[in-house]
C-alpha positions as CSV (number, residue, x, y, z in Angstrom):
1,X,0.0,0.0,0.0
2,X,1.1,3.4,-0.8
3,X,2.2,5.8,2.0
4,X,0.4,8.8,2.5
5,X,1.9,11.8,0.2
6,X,4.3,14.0,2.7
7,X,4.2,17.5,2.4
8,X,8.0,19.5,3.0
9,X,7.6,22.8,5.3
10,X,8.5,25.1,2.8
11,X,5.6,23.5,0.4
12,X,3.2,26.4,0.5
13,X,5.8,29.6,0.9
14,X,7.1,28.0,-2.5
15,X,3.6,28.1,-4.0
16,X,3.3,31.7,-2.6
17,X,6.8,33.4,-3.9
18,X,5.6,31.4,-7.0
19,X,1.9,32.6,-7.6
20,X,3.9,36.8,-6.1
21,X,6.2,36.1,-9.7
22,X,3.6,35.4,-11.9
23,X,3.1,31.8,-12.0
24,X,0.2,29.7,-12.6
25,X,0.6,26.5,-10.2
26,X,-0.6,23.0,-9.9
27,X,0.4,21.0,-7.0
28,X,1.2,17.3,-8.4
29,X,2.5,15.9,-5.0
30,X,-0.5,13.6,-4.3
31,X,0.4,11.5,-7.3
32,X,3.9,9.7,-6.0
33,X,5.8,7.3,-8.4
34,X,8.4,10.1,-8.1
35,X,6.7,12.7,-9.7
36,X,7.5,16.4,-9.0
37,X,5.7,18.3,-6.4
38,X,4.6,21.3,-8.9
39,X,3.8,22.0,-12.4
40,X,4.0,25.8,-12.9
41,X,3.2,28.0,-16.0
42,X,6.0,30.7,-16.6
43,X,7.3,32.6,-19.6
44,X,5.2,30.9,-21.8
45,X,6.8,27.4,-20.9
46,X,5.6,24.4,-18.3
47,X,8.0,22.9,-15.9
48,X,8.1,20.3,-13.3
49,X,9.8,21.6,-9.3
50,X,10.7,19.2,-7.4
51,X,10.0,20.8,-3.3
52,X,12.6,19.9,-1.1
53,X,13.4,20.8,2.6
54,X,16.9,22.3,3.2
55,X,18.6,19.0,3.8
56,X,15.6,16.7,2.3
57,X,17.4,14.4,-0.5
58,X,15.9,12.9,-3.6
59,X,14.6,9.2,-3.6
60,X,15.9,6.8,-6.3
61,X,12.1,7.4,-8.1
62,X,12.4,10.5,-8.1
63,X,16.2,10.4,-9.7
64,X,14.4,8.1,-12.1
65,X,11.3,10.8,-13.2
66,X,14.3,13.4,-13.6
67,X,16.3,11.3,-16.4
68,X,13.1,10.8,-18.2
69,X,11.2,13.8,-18.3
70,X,12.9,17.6,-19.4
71,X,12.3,20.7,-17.2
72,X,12.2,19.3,-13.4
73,X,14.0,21.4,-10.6
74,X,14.7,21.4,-7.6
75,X,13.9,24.0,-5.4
76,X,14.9,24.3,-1.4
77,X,13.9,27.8,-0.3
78,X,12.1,31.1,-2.0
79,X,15.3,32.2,-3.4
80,X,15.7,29.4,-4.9
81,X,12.1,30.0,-6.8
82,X,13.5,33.5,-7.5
83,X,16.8,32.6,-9.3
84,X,15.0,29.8,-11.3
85,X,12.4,32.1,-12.7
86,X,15.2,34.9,-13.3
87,X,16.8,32.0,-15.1
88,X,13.9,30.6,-17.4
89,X,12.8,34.2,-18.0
90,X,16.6,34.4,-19.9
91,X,16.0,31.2,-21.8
């Protein structure tokens, strides 16, 4: 049986710097298999963020979903959102 989908702490102030920038965003974590937490809407382009706490490492499905699939990140804290989307607005 599957374990009940964990949240991080930083889950919803993510959401929040992302939705202050612009963002539209869907929150995926419910689905498991190692699917990212978040698919946001930015710049006219979708991509997959992967929500981890500070020191919170990636599990061996979610390694997996990452070689597979193009545009997942990982993102720790709000800055991190911030410098992402300065990034992708570049690209």
């Amino acid at each position: 049986m599957r374990r009940a989908a964990r949240v991080d702490t930083n889950h919803a102030s993510i959401i929040r710097t992302l939705k202050r920038c612009g963002c539209r965003v869907l929150s995926l974590h419910q689905l498991g298999g190692g699917v990212p937490d978040l698919l946001i809407h930015f710049n006219n382009g979708n991509y997959l963020l992967e929500v981890k706490d500070t020191h919170g490492q990636l599990r061996d499905s979610q390694r997996e979903f990452m070689r597979r699939w193009p545009n997942v990140y990982v993102v720790r804290t709000t800055n991190d959102v911030v410098s992402l989307l300065n990034k992708l607005r570049r690209e």
